[in-house]
MDAnalysis code that builds the backbone (N, CA, C; Angstrom):
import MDAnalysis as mda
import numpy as np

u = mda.Universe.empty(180, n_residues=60, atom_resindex=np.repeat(np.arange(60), 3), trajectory=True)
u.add_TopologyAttr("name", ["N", "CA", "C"] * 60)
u.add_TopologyAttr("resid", np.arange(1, 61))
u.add_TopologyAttr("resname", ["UNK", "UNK", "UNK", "UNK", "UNK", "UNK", "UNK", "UNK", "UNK", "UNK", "UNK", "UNK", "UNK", "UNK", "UNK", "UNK", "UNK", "UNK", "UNK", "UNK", "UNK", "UNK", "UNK", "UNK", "UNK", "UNK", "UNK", "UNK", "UNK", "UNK", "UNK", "UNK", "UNK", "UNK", "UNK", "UNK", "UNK", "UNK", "UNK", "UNK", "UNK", "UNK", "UNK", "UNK", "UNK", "UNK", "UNK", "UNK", "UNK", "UNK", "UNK", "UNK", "UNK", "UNK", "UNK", "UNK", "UNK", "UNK", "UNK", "UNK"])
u.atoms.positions = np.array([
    [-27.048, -2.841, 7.502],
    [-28.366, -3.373, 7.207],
    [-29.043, -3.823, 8.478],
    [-30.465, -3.591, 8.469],
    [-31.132, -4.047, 9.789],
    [-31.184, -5.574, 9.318],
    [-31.826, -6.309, 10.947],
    [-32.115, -7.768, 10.814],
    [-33.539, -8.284, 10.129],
    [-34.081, -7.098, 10.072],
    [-35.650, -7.223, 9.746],
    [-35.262, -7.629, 7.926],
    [-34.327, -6.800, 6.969],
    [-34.355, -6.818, 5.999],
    [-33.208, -8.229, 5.387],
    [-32.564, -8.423, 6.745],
    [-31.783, -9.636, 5.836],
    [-32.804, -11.019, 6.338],
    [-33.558, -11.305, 7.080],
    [-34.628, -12.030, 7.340],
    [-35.423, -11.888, 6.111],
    [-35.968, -10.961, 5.330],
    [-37.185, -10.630, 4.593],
    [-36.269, -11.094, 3.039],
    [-34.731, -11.071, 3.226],
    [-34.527, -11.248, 1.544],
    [-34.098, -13.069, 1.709],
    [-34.191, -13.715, 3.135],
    [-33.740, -14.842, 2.809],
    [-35.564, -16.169, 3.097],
    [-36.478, -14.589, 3.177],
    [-37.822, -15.731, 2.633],
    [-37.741, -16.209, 1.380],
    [-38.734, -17.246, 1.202],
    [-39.070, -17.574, -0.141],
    [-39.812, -16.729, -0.808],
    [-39.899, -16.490, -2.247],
    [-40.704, -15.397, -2.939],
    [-41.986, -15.656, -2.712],
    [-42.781, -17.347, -2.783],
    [-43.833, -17.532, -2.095],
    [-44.094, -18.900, -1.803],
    [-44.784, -18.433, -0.376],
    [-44.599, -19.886, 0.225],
    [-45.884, -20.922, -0.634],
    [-45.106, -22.052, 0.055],
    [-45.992, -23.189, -0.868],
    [-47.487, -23.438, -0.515],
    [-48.167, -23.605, -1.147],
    [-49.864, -23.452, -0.957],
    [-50.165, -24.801, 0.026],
    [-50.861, -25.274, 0.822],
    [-51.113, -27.057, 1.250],
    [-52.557, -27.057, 0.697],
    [-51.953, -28.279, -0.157],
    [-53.245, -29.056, -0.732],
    [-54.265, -29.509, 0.444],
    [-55.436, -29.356, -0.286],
    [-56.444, -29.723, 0.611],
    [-56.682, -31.187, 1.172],
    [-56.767, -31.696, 1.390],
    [-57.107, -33.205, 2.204],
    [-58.017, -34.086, 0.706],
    [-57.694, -34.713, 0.418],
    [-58.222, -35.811, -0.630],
    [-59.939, -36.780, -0.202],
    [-60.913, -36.046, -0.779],
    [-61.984, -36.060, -0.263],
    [-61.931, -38.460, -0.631],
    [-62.775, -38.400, 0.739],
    [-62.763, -39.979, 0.770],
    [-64.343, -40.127, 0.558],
    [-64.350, -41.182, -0.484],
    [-65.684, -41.584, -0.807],
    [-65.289, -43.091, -0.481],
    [-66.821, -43.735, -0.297],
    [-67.055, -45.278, 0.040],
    [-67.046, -45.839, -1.167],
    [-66.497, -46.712, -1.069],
    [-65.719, -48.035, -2.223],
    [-67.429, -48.363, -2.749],
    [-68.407, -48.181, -1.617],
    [-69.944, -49.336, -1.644],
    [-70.566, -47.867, -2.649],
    [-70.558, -46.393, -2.590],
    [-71.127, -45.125, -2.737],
    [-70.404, -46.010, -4.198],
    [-69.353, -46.088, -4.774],
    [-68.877, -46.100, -6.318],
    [-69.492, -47.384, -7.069],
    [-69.482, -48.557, -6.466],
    [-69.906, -49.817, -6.622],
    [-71.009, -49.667, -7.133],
    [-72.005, -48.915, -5.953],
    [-73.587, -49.324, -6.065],
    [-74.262, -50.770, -5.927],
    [-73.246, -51.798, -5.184],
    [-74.152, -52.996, -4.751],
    [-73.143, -54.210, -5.973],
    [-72.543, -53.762, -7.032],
    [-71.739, -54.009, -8.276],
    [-70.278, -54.578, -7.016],
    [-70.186, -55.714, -8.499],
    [-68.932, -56.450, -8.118],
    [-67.908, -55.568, -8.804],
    [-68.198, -54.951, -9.728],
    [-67.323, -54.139, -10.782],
    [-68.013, -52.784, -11.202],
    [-67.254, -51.811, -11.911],
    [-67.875, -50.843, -12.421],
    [-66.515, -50.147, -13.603],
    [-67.199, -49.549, -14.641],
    [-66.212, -49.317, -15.532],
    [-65.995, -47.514, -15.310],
    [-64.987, -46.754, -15.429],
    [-64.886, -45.745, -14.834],
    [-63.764, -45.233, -16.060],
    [-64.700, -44.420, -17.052],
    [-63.790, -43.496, -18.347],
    [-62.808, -42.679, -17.704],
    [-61.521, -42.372, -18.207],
    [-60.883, -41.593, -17.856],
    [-60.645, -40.903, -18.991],
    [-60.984, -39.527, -19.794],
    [-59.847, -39.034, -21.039],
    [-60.854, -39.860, -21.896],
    [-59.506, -40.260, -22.484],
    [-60.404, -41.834, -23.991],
    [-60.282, -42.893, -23.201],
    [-59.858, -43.196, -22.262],
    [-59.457, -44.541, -21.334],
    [-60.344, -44.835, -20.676],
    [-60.711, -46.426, -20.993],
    [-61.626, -46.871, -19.976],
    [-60.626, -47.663, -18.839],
    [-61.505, -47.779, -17.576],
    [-60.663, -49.104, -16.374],
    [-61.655, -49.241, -15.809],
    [-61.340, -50.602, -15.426],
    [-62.441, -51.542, -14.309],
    [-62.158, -51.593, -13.089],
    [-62.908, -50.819, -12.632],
    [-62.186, -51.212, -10.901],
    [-63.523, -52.340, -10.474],
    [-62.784, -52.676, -9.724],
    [-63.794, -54.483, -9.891],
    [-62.784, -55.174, -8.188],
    [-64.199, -55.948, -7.194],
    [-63.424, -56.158, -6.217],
    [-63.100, -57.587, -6.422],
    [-62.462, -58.281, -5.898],
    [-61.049, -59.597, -6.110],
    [-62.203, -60.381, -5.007],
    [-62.010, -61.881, -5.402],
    [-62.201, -62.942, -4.145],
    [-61.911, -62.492, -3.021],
    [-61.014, -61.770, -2.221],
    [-60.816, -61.546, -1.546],
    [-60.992, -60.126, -0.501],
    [-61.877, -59.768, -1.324],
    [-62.194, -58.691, -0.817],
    [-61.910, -57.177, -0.955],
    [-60.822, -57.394, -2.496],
    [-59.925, -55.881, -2.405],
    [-60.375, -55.150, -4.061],
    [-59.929, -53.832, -3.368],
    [-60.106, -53.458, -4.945],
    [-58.896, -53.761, -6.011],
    [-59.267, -54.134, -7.064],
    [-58.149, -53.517, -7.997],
    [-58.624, -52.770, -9.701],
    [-57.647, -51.994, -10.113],
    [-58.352, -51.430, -11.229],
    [-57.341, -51.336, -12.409],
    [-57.870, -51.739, -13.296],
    [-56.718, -52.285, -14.669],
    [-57.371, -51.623, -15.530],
    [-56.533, -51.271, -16.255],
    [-56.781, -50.824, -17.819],
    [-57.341, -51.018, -19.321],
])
């Protein structure tokens, strides 16, 4: 057997795709000037809403 063909049977059948980069939006762009905002998911609602302190958090 050549080296070309035992190289070619120990690829993967196909290589793995790379996800694209996770587009970043501004916390202020979702807000709109809002201490909170309610954001449906599915049937699910959540509040992402910023804390005394300055952070986000988002509950169910």
């Amino acid at each position: 057997m050549s080296e070309q063909s035992d190289v070619e049977r120990q690829a993967p059948a196909s290589a793995p795709k790379e996800e694209a980069p996770a587009e970043v939006i501004c916390s202020d762009t979702i807000l709109k000037g809002n201490q909170e905002v309610l954001i449906q998911h599915g049937e699910t609602t959540y509040r992402l809403r910023i804390t005394q302190n300055g952070k986000l958090i988002l509950c169910k």
